[in-house]
C-alpha positions, 0 to 999 in steps of 0.5 A: 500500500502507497501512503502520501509522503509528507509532502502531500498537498490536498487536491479536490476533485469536482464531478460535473456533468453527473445527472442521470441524462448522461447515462440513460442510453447506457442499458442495465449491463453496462451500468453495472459495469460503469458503477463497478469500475466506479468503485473500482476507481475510488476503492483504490485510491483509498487503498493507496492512501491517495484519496481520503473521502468522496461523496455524491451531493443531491440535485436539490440547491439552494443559493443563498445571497446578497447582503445579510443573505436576502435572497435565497432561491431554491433550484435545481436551475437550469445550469444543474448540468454543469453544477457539482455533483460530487467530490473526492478529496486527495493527498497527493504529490503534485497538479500532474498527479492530482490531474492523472487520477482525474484523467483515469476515471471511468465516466469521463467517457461518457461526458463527465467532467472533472474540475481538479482544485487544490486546497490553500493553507492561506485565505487571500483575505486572510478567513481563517481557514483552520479551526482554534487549536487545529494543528496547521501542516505546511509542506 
């Protein structure tokens, strides 16, 4: 088993283009097939210590916005195709290695795209990005 050195930077995973219209013409076999590869994919990445949690988010959004959060619309909206629908987080050495586990998944074929996003320690505003006492790894 691979584990991330100490020079690990955290890197996430963005699936766009997840909704079920991409893959209705695929029939029950090749389904299955694409959720076995899947969790093939993400299974070892586990395994190897690369990818430390994934999750699928809901279709269902809410925007919150403007001043003391006004406006609030619920969607999915008309965009939804291209909206987030779901994340695995990775430690990993670099963009490149960040950027092959995202070439290597097995939905891209099928019109999934994949934003790949490094994690900063550093707020450009200055937020706090850890939490008081929280231990702050710089590699």
């Amino acid at each position: 088993m691979n584990s991330p050195s100490s020079s690990a930077q955290p890197f996430l995973l963005f699936f766009r283009n997840t909704g079920p219209e991409i893959f209705q013409h695929l029939g029950p076999d090749e389904r299955q097939q694409l959720i076995v590869r899947w969790n093939t994919w993400f299974e070892g990445l586990l395994a190897q210590g690369r990818a430390t949690e994934g999750q699928p988010l809901e279709m269902e959004t809410r925007l919150v916005s403007g001043p003391a959060g006004a406006r609030v619309v619920d969607g999915p909206f008309p965009e939804a195709k291209e909206a987030i629908g779901g994340y695995v987080r990775l430690m990993v050495r670099d963009w490149d290695e960040a950027t092959e586990i995202a070439r290597s998944h097995p939905a891209l074929e099928y019109g999934m795209k994949i934003e790949v996003r490094q994690l900063t320690p550093d707020c450009h505003l200055g937020v706090t990005t850890k939490g008081a006492g929280a231990e702050v790894s710089r590699h």
